[in-house]
Biopython code that builds the backbone (N, CA, C, O; Angstrom):
import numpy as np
from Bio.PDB.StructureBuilder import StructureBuilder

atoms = [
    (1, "UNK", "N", (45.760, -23.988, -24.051)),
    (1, "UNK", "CA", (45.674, -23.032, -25.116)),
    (1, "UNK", "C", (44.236, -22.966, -25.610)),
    (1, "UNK", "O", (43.595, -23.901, -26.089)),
    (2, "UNK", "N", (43.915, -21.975, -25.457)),
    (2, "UNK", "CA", (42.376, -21.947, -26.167)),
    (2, "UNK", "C", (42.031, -21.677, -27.926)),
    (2, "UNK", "O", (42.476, -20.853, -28.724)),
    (3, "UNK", "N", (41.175, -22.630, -28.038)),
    (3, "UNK", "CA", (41.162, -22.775, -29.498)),
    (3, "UNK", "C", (40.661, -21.446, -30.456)),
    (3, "UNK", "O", (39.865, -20.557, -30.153)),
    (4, "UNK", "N", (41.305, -21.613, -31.524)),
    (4, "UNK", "CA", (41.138, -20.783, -32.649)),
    (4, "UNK", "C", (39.569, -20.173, -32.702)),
    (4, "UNK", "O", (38.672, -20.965, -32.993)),
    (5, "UNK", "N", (39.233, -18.754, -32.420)),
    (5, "UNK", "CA", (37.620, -18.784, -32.698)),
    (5, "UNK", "C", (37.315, -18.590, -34.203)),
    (5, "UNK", "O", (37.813, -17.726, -34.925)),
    (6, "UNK", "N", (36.292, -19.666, -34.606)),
    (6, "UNK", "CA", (35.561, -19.282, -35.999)),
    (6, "UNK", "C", (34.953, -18.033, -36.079)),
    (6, "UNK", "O", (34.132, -17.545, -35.303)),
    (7, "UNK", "N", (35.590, -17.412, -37.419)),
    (7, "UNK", "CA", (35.155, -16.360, -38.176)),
    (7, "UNK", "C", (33.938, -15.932, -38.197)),
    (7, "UNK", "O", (33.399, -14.906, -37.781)),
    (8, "UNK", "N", (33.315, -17.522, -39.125)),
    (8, "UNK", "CA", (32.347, -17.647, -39.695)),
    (8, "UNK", "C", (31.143, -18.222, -39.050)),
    (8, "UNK", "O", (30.060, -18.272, -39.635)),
    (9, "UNK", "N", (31.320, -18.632, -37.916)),
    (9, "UNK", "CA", (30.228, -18.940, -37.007)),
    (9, "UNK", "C", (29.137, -17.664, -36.721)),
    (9, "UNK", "O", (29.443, -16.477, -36.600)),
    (10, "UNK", "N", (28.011, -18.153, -36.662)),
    (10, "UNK", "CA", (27.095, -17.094, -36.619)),
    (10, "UNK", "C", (26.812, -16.648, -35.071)),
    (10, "UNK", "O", (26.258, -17.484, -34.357)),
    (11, "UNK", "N", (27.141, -15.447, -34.541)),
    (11, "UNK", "CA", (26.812, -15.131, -33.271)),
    (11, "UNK", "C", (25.163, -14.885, -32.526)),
    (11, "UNK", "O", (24.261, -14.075, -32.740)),
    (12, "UNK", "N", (25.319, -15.903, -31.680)),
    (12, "UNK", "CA", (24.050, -15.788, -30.728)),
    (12, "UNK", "C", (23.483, -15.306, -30.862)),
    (12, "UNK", "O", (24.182, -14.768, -31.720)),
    (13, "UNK", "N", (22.248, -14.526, -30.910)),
    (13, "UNK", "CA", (21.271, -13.523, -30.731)),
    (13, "UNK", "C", (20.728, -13.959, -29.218)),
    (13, "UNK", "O", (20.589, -15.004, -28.583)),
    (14, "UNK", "N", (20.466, -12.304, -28.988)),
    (14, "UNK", "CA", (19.879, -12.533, -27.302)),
    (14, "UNK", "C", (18.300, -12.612, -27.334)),
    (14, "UNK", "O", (17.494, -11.820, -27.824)),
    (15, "UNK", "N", (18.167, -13.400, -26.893)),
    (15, "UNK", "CA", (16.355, -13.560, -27.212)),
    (15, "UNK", "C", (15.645, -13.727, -25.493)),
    (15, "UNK", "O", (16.002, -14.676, -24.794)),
    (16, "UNK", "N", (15.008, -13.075, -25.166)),
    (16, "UNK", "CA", (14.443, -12.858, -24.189)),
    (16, "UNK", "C", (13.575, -14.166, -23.610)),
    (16, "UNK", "O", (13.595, -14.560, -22.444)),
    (17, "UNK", "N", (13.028, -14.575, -24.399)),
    (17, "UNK", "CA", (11.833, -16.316, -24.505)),
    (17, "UNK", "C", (12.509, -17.193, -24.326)),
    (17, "UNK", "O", (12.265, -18.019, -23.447)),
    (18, "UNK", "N", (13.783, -17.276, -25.287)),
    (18, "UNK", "CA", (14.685, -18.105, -25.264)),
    (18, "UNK", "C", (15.306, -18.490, -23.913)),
    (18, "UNK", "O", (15.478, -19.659, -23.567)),
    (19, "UNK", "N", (15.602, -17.503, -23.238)),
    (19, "UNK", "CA", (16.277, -17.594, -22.167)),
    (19, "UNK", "C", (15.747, -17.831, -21.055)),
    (19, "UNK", "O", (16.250, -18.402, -20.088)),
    (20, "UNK", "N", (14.037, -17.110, -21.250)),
    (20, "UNK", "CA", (13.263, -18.259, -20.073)),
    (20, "UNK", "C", (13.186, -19.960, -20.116)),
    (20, "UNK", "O", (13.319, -20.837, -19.262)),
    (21, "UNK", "N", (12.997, -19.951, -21.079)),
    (21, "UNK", "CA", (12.282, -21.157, -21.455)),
    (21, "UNK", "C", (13.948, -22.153, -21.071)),
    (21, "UNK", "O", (13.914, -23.323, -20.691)),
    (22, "UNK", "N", (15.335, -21.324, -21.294)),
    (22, "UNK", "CA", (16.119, -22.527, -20.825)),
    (22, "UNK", "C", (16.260, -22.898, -19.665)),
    (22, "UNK", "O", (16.421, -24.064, -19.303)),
    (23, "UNK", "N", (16.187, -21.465, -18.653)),
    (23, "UNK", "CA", (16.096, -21.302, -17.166)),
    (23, "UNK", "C", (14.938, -22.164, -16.698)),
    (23, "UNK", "O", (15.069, -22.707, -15.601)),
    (24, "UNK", "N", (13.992, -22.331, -17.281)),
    (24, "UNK", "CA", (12.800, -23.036, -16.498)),
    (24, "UNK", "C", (13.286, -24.581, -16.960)),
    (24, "UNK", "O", (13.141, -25.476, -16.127)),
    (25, "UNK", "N", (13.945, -24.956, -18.470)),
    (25, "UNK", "CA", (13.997, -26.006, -18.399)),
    (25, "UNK", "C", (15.347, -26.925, -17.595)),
    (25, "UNK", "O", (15.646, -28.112, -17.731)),
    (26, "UNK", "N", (15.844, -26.091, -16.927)),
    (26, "UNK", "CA", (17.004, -26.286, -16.359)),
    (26, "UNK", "C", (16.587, -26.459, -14.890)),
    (26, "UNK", "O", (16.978, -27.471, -14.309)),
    (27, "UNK", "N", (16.130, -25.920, -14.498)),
    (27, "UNK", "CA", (15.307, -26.003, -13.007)),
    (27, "UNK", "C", (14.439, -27.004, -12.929)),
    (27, "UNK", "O", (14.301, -27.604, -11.863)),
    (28, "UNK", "N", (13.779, -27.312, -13.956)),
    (28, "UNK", "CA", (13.301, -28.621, -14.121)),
    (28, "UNK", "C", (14.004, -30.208, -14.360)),
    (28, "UNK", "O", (13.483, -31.303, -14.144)),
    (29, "UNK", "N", (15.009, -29.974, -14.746)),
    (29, "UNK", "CA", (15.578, -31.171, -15.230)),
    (29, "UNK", "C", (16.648, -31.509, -14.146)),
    (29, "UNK", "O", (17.018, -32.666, -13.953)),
    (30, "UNK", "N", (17.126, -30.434, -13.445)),
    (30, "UNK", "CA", (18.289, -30.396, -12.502)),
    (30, "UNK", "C", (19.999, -30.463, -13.656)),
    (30, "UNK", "O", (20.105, -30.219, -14.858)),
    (31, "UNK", "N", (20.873, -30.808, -12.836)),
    (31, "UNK", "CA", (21.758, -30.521, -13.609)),
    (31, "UNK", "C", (22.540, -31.832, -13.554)),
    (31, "UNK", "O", (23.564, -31.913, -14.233)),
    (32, "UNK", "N", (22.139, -32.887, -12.788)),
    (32, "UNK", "CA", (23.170, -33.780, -12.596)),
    (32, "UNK", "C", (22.638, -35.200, -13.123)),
    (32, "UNK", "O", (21.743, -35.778, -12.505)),
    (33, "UNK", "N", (23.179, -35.717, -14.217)),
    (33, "UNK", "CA", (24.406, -35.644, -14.547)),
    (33, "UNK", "C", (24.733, -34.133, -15.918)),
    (33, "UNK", "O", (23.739, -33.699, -16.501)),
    (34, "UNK", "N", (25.842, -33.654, -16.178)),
    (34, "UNK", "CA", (25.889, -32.218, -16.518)),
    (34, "UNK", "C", (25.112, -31.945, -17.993)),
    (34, "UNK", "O", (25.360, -32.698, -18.934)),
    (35, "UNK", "N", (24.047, -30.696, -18.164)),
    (35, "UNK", "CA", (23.325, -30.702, -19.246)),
    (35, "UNK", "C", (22.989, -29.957, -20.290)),
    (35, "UNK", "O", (22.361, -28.908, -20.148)),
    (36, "UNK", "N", (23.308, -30.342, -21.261)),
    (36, "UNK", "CA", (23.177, -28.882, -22.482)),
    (36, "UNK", "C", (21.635, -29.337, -23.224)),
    (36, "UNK", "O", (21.058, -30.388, -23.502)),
    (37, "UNK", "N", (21.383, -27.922, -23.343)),
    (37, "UNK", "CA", (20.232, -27.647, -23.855)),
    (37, "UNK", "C", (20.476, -26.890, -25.050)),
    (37, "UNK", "O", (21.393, -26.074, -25.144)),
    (38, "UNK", "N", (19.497, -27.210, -26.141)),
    (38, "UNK", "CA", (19.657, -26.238, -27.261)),
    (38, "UNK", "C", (17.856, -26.320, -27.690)),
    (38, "UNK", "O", (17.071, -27.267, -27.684)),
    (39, "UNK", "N", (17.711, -25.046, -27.996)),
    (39, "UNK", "CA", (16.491, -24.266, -27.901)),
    (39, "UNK", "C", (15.985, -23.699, -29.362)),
    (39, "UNK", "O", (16.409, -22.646, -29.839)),
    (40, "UNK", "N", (15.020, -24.547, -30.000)),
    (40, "UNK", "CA", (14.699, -23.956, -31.646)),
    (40, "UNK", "C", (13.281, -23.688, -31.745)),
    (40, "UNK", "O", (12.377, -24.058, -30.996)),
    (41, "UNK", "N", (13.239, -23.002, -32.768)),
    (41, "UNK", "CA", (12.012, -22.571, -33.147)),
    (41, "UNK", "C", (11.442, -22.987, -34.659)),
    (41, "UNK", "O", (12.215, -22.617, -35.542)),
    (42, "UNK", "N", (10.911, -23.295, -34.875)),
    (42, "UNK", "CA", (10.579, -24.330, -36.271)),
    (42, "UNK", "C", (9.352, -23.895, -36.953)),
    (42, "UNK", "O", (8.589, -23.228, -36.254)),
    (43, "UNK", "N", (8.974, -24.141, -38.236)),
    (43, "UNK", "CA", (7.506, -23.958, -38.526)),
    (43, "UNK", "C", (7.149, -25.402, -38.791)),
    (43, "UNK", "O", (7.962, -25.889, -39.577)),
    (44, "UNK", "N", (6.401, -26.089, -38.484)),
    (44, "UNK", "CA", (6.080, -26.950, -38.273)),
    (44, "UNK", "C", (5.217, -27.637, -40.204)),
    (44, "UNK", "O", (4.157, -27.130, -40.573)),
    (45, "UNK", "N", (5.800, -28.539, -40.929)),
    (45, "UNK", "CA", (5.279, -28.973, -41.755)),
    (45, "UNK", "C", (4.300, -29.718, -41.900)),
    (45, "UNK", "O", (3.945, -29.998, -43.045)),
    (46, "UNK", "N", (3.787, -30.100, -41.071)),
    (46, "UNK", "CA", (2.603, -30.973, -40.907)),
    (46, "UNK", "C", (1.375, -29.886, -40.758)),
    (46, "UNK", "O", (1.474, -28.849, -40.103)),
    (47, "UNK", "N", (0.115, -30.330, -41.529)),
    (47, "UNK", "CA", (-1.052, -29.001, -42.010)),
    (47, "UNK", "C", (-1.576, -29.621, -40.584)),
    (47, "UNK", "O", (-2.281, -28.733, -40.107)),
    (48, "UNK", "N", (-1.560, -30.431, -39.932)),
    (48, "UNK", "CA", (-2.400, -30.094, -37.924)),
    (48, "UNK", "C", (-1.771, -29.266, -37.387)),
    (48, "UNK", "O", (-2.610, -28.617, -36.762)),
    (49, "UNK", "N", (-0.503, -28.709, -37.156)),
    (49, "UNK", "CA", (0.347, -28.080, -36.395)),
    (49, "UNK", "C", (0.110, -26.927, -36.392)),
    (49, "UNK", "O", (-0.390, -26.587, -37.465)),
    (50, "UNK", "N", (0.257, -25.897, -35.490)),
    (50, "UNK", "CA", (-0.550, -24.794, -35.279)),
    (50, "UNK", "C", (0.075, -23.553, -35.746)),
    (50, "UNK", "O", (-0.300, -22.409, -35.485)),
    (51, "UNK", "N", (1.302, -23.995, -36.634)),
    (51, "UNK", "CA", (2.616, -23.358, -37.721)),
    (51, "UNK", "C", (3.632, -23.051, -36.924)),
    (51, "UNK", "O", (4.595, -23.660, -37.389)),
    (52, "UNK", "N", (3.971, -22.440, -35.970)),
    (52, "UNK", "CA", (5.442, -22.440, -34.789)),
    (52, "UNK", "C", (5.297, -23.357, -33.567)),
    (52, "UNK", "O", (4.339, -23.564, -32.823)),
    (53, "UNK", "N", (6.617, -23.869, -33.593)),
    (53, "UNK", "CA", (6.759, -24.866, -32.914)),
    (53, "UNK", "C", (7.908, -24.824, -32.107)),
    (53, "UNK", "O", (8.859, -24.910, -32.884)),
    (54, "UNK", "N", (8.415, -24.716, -30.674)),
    (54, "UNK", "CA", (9.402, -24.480, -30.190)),
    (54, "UNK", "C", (10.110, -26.550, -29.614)),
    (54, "UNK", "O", (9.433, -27.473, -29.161)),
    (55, "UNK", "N", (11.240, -26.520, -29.849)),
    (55, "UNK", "CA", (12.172, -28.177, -29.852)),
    (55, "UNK", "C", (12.933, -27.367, -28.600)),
    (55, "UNK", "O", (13.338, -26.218, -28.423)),
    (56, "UNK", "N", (12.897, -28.707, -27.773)),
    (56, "UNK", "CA", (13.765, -28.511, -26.938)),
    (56, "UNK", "C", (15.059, -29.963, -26.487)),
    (56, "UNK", "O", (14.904, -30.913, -25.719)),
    (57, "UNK", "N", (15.840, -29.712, -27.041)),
    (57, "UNK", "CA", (17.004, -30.948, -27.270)),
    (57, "UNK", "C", (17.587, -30.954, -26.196)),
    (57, "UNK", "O", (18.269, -29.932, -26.132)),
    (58, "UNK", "N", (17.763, -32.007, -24.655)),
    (58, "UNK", "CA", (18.153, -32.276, -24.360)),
    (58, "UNK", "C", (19.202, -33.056, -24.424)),
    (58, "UNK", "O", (19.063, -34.019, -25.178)),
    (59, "UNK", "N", (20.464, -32.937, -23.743)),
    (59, "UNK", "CA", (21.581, -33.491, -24.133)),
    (59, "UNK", "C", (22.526, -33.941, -22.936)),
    (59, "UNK", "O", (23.240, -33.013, -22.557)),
    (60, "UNK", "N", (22.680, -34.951, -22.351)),
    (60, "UNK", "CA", (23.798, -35.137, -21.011)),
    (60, "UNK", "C", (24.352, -35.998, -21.837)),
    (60, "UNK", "O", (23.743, -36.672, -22.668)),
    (61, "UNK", "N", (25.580, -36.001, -21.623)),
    (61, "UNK", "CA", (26.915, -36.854, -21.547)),
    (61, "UNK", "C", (26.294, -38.585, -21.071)),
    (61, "UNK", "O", (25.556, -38.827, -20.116)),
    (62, "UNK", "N", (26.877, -39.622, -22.090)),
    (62, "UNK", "CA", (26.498, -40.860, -21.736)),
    (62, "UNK", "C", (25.707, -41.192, -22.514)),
    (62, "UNK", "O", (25.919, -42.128, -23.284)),
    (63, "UNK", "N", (24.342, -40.342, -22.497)),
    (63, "UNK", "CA", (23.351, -40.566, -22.562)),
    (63, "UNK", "C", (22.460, -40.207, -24.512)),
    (63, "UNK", "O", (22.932, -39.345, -25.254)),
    (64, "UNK", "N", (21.466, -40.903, -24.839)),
    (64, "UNK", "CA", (21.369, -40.194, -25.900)),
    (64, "UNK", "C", (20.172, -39.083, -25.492)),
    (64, "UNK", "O", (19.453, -38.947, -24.502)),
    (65, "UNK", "N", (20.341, -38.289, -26.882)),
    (65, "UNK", "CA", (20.001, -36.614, -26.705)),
    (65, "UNK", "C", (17.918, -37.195, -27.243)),
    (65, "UNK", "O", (17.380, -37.873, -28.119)),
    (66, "UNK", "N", (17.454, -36.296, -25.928)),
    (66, "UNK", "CA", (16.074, -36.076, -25.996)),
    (66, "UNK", "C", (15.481, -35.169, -26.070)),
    (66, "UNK", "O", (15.859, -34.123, -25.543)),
    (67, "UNK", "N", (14.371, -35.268, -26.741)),
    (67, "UNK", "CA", (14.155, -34.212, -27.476)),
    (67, "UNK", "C", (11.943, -33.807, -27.068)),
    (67, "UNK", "O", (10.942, -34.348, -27.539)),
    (68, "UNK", "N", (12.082, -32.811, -26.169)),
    (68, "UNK", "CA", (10.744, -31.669, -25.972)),
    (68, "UNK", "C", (9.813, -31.544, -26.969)),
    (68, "UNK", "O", (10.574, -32.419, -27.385)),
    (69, "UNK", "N", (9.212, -31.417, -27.539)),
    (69, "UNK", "CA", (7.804, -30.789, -28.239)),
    (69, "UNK", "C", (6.842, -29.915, -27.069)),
    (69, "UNK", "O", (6.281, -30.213, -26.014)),
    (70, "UNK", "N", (7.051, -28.256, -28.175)),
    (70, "UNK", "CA", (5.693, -27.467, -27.331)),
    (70, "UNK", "C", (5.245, -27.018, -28.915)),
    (70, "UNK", "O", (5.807, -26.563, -29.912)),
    (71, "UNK", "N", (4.292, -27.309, -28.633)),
    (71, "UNK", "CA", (3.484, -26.380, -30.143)),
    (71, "UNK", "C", (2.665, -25.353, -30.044)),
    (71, "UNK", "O", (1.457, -25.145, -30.151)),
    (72, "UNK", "N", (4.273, -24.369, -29.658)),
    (72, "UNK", "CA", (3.804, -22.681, -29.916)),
    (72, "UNK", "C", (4.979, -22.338, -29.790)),
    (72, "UNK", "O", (5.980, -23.005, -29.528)),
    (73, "UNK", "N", (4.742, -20.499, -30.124)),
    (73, "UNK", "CA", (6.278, -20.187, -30.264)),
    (73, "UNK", "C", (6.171, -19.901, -29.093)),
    (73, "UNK", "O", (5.308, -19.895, -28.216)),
    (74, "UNK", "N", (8.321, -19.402, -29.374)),
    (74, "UNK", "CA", (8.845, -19.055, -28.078)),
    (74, "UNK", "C", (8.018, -18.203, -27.217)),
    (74, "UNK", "O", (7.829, -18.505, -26.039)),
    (75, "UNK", "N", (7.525, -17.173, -27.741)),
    (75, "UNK", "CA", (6.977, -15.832, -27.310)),
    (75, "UNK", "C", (5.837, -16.191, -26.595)),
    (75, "UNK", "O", (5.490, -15.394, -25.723)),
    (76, "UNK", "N", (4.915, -17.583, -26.811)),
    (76, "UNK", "CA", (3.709, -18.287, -25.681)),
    (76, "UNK", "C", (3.930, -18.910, -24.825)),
    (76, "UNK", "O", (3.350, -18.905, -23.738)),
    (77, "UNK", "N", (4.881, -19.613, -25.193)),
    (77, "UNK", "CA", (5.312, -20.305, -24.207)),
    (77, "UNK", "C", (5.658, -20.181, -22.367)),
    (77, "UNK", "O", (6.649, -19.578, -21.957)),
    (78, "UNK", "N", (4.739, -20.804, -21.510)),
    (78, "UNK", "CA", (5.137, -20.271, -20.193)),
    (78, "UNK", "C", (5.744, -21.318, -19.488)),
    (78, "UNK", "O", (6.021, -22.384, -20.037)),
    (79, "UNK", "N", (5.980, -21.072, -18.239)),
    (79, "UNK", "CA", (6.908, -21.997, -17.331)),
    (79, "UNK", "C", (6.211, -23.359, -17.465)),
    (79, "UNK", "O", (6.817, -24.330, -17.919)),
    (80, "UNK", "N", (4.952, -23.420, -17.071)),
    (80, "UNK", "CA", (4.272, -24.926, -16.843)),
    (80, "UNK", "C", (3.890, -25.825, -18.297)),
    (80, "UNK", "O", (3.396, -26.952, -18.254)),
    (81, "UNK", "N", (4.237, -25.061, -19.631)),
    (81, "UNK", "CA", (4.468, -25.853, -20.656)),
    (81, "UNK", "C", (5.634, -26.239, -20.324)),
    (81, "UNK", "O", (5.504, -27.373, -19.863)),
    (82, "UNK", "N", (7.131, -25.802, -20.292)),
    (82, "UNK", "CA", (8.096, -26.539, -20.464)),
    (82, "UNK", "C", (8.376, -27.918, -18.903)),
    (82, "UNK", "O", (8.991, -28.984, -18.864)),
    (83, "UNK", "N", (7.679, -27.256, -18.007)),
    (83, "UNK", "CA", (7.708, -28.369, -16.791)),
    (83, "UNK", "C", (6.987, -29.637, -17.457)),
    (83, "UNK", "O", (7.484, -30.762, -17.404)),
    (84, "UNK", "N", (5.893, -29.380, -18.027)),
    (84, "UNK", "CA", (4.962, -29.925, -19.033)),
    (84, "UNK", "C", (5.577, -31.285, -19.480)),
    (84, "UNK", "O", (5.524, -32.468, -19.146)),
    (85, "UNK", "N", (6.563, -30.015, -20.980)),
    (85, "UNK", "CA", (6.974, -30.840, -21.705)),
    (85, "UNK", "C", (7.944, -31.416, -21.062)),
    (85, "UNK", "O", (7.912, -32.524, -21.597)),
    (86, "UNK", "N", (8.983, -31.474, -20.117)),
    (86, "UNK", "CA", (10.252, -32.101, -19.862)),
    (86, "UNK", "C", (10.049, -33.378, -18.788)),
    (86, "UNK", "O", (10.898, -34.000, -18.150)),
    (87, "UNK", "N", (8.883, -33.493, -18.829)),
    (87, "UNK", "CA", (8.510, -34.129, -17.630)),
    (87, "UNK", "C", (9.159, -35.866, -16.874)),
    (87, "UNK", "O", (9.484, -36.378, -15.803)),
    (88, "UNK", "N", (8.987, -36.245, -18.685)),
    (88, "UNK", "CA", (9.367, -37.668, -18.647)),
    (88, "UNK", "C", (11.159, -37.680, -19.472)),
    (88, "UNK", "O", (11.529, -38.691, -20.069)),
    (89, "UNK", "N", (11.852, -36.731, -19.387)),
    (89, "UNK", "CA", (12.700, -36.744, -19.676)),
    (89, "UNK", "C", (13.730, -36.630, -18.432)),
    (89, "UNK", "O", (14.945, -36.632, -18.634)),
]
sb = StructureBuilder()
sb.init_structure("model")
sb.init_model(0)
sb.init_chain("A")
sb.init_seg("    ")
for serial, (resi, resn, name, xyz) in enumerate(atoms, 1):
    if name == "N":
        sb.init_residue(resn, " ", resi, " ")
    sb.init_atom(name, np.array(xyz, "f"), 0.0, 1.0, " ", f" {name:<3s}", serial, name[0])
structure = sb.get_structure()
């Protein structure tokens, strides 16, 4: 039986950056063991930070959830930052 959908949950927005940046980080990381990604955009509180900041939360099963730093937004961001950032993850 599939569960009750929330009302009140806020629906996705389709974001174009977003969706590279998961595709590249997914090709990078491979998939095994199985992996969710969740993809934010932040302003960064610290006065060094260059004010947008894109997090990239890695997450497999087992395991605890790790977590990307790129400091720029989605919209700069290219393939060889997120190969970059995911590197040692």
């Amino acid at each position: 039986m599939a569960p009750f959908p929330n009302p009140f949950r806020k629906k996705a927005e389709s974001n174009p950056a977003r969706d590279a940046i998961r595709g590249w980080a997914e090709a990078a990381l491979g998939n095994d063991p199985p992996l969710t990604l969740t993809i934010s955009e932040i302003d960064c509180g610290d006065p060094v930070c260059p004010g947008l900041e894109t997090i990239i939360l890695v997450m497999r099963e087992g395991e605890a959830t790790q977590a990307a730093k790129i400091r720029k937004s989605m919209e700069e961001i290219t393939e060889l930052d997120v190969r970059d950032a995911v590197k040692y993850i």
